[in-house]
Backbone as CSV, one residue per row, in Angstrom:
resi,resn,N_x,N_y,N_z,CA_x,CA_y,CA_z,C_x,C_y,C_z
1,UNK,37.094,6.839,3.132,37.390,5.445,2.946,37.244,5.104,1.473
2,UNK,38.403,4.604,0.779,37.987,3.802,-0.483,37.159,2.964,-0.756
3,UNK,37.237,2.315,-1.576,36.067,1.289,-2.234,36.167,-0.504,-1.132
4,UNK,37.554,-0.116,-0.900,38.239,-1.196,-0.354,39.208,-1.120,0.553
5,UNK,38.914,-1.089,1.557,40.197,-0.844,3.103,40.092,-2.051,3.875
6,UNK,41.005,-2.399,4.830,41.520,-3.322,5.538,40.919,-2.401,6.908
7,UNK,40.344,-3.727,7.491,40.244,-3.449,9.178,41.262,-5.074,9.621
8,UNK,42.777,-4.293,10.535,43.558,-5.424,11.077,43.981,-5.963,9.277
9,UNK,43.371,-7.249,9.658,44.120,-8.099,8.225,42.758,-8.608,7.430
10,UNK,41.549,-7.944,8.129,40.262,-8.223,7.299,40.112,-7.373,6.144
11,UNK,39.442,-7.720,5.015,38.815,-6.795,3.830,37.615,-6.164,4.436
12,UNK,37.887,-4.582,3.933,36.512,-3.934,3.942,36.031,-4.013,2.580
13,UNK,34.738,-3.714,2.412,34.136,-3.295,1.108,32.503,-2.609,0.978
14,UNK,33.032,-1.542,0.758,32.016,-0.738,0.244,30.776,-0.590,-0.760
15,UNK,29.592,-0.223,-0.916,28.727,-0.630,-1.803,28.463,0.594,-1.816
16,UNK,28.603,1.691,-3.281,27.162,2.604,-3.638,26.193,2.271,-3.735
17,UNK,25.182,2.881,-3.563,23.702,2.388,-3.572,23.027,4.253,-3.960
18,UNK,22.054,4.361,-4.916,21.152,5.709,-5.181,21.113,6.468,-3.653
19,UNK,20.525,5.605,-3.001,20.134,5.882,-1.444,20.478,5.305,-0.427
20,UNK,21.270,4.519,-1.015,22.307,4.120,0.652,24.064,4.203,0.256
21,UNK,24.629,3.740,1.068,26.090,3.132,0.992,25.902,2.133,2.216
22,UNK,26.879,0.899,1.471,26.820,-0.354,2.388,28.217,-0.869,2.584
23,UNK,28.341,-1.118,3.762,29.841,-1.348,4.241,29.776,-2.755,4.768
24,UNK,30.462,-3.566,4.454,30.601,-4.855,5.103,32.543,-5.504,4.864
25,UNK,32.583,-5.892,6.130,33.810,-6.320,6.787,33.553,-7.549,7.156
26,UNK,34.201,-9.050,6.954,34.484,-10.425,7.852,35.847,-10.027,8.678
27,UNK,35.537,-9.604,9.877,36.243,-9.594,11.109,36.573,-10.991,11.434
28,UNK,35.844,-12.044,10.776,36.797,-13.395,11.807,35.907,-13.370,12.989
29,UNK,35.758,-12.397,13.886,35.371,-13.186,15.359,33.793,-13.525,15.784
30,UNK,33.453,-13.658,16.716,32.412,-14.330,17.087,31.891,-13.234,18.294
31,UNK,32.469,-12.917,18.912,32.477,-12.316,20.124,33.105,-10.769,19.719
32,UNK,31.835,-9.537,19.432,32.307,-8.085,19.484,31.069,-7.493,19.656
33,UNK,31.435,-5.941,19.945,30.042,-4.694,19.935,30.361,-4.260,19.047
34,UNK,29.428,-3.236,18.801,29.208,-2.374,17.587,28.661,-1.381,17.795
35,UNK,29.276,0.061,17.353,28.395,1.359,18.277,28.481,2.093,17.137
36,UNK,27.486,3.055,17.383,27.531,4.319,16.410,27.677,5.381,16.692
37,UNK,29.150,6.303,16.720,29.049,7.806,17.142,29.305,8.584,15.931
38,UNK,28.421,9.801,16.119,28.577,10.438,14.757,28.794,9.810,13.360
39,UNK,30.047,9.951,12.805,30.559,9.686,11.652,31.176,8.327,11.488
40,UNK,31.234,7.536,12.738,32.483,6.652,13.331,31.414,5.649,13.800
41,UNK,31.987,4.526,13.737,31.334,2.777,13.685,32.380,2.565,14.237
42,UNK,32.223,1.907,15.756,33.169,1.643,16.523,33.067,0.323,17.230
43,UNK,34.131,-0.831,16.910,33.995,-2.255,16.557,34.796,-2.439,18.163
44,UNK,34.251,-3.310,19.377,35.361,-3.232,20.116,35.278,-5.563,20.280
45,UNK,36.815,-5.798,19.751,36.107,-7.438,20.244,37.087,-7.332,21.866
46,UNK,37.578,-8.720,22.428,38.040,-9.319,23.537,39.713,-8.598,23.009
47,UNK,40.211,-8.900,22.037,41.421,-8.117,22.016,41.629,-6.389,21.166
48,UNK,40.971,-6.478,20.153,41.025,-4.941,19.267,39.402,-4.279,19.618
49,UNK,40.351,-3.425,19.318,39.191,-2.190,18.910,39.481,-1.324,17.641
50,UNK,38.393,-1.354,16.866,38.440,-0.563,15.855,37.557,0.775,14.940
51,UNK,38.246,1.388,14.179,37.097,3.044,14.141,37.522,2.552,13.024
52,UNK,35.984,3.079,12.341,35.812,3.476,10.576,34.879,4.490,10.386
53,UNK,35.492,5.349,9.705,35.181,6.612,9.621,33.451,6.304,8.358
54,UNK,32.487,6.780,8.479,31.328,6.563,7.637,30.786,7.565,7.234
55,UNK,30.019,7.883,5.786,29.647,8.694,5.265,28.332,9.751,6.099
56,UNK,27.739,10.628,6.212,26.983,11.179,6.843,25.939,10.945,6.961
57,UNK,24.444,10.533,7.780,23.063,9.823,7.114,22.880,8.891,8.594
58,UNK,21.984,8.044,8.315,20.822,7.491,8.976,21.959,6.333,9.676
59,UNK,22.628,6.001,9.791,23.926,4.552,10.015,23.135,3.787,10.813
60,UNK,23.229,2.549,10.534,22.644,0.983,11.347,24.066,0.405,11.184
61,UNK,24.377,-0.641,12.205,25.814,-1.200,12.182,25.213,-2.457,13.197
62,UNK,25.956,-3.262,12.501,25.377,-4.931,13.377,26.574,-5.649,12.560
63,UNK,26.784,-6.463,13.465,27.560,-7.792,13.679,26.982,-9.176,13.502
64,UNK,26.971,-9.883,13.026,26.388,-11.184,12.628,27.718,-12.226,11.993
65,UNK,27.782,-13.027,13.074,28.713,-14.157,12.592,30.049,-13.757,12.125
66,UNK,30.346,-12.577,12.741,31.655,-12.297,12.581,31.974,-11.473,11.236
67,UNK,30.977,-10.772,10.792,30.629,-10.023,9.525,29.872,-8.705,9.901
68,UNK,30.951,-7.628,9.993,30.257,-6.104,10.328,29.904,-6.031,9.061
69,UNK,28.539,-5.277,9.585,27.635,-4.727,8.294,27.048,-3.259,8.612
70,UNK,27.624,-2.371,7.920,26.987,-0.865,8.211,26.527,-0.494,6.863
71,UNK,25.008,0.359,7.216,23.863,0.749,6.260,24.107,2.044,6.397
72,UNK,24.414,2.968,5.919,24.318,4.475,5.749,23.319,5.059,4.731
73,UNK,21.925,5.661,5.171,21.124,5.865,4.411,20.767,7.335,4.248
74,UNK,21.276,8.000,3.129,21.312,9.131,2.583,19.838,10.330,3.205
């Protein structure tokens, strides 16, 4: 994933960090899950579902107000 990718018609954006990488997306909705398999952060709301591929490490992924936020910690 670049610095900057689109989930649907939302902005992604990426953060280096020494010891982390931080991913945050405004999805718009109100209503979704959020799962973690392997490498993959898997967003499902009432109509889409979506995969983003994530760097290797510790991953936390949460949803808040319609703002995915994934922590990947080295």
């Amino acid at each position: 994933m670049t610095a900057q990718q689109a989930i649907a018609d939302a902005p992604v954006r990426r953060f280096e960090y020494d010891d982390r990488t931080v991913i945050a997306a405004d999805l718009g909705v109100t209503e979704a899950t959020v799962d973690v398999v392997g490498d993959t952060v898997i967003v499902v709301t009432d109509e889409d579902q979506y995969e983003l591929e994530v760097p290797t490490g510790d991953t936390t992924a949460l949803m808040q107000n319609g703002v995915l936020t994934v922590e990947v910690n080295a």
